[in-house]
C-alpha positions as a LaTeX table, in Angstrom:
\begin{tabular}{lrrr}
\hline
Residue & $x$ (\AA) & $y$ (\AA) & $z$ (\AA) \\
\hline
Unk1 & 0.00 & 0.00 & 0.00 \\
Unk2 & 1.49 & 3.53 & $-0.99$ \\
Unk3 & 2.28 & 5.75 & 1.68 \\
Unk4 & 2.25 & 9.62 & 1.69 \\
Unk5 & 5.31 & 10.85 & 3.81 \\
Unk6 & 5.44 & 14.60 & 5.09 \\
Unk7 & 9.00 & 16.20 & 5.83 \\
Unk8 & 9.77 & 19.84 & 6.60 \\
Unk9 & 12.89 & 21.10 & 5.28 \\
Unk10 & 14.26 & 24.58 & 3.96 \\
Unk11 & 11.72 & 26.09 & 6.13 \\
Unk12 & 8.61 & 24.03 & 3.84 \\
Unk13 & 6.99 & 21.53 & 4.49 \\
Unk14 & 6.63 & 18.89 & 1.41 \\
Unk15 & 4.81 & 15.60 & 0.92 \\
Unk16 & 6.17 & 12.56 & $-1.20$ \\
Unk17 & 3.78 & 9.44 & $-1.94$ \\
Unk18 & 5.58 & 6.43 & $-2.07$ \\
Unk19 & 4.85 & 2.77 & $-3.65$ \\
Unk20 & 5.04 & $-0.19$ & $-1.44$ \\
Unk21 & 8.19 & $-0.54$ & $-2.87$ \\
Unk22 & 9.83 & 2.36 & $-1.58$ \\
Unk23 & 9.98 & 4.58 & $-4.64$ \\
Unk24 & 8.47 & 7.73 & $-4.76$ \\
Unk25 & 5.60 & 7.90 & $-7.35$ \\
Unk26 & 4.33 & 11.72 & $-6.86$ \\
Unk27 & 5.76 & 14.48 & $-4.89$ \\
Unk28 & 3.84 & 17.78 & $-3.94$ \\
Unk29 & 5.10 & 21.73 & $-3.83$ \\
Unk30 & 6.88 & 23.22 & $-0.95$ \\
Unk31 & 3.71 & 24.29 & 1.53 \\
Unk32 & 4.61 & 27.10 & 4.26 \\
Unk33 & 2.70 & 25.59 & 7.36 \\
Unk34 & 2.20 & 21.75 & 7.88 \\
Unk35 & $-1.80$ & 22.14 & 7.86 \\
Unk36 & $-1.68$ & 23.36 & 4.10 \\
Unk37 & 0.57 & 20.25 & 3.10 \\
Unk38 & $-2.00$ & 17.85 & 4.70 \\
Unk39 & $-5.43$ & 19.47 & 2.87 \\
Unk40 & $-2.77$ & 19.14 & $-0.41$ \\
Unk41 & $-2.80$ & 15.48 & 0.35 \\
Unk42 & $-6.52$ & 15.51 & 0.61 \\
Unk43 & $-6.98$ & 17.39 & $-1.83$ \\
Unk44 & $-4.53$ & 14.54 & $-3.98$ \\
Unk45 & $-7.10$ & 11.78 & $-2.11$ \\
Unk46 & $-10.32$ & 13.46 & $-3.62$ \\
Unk47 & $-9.11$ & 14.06 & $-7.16$ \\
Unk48 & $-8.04$ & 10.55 & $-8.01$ \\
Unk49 & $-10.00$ & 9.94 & $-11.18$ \\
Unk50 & $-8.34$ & 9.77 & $-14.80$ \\
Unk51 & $-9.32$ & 12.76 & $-15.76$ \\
Unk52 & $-7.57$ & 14.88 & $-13.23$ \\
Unk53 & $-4.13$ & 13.76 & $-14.42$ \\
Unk54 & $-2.09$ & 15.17 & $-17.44$ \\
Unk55 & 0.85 & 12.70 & $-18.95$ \\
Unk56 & 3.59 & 14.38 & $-20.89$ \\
Unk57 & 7.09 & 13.66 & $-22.69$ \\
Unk58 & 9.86 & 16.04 & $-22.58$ \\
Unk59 & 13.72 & 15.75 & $-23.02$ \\
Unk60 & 13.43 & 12.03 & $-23.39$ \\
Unk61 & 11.80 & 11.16 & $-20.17$ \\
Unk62 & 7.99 & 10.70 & $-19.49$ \\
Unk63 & 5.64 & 11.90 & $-16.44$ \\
Unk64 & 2.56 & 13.33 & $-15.30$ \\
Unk65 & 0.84 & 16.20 & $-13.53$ \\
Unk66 & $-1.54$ & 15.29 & $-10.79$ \\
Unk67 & $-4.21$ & 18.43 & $-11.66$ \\
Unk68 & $-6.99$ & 19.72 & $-8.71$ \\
Unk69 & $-10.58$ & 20.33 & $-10.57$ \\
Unk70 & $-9.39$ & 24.30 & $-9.87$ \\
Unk71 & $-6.73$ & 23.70 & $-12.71$ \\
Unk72 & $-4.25$ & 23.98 & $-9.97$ \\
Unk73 & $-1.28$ & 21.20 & $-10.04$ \\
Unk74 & $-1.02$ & 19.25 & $-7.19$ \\
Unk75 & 1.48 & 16.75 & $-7.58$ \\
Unk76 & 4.08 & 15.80 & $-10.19$ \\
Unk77 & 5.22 & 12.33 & $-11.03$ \\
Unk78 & 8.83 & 11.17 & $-10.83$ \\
Unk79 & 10.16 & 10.90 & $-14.35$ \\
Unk80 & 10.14 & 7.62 & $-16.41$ \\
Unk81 & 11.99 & 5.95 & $-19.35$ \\
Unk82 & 8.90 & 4.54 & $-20.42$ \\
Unk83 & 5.45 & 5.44 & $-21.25$ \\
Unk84 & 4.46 & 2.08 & $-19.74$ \\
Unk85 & 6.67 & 2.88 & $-16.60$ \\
Unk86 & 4.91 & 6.59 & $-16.18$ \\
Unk87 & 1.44 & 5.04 & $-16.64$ \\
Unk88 & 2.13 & 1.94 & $-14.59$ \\
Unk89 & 3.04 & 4.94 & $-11.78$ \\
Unk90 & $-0.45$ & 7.00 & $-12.55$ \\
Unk91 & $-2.25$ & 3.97 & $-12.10$ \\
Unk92 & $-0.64$ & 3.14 & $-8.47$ \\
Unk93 & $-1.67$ & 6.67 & $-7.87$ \\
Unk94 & $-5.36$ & 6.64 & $-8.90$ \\
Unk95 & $-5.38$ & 3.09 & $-6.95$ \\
Unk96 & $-3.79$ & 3.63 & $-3.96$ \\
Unk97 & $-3.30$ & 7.13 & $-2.49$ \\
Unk98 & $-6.82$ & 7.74 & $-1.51$ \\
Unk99 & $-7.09$ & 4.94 & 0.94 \\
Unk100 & $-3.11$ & 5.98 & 1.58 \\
Unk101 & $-1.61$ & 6.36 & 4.95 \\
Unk102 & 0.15 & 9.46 & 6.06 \\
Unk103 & 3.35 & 9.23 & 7.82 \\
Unk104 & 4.80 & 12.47 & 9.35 \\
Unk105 & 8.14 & 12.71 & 9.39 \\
Unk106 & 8.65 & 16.60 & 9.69 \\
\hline
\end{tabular}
């Protein structure tokens, strides 16, 4: 089961998502105050449908934007090799961060 992790450095506080397997699928921006990093992750929990996620290619590698129904972006994949890779990584994300557990490590 992924995992969203929460860590506070350079004076932010960030969240990561991470696979079972230990790598990190999606991160989030740098949020000023812990509070706004958690409604971003509920905010990543509530907008887990297909449509709320943009996949791109650019200088050779593949990802995807994780977009809020405000047209905001709320997450942003790690970068792939593959298309199947980035989409394989989307679909861990639409499965398993809204059930997710949050582990604060700030």
């Amino acid at each position: 089961m992924a995992t969203f992790q929460i860590s506070h450095t350079s004076g932010q506080y960030w969240y990561r998502l991470r696979a079972d397997n230990g790598e990190i699928i999606q991160s989030g921006e740098g949020y000023t105050s812990k509070a706004g990093c958690e409604n971003g992750i509920q905010s990543v929990k509530a907008n887990c449908q297909p449509q709320r996620f943009e996949s791109f290619f650019t200088a050779g590698q593949y990802g995807f934007n994780h977009v809020a129904t405000n047209g905001e972006i709320i997450g942003r994949s790690e970068k792939y090799t593959t298309a199947q890779a980035r989409d394989h990584g989307l679909q861990v994300v639409i499965r398993e961060a809204p059930e997710a557990q949050v582990q604060d490590l700030s």
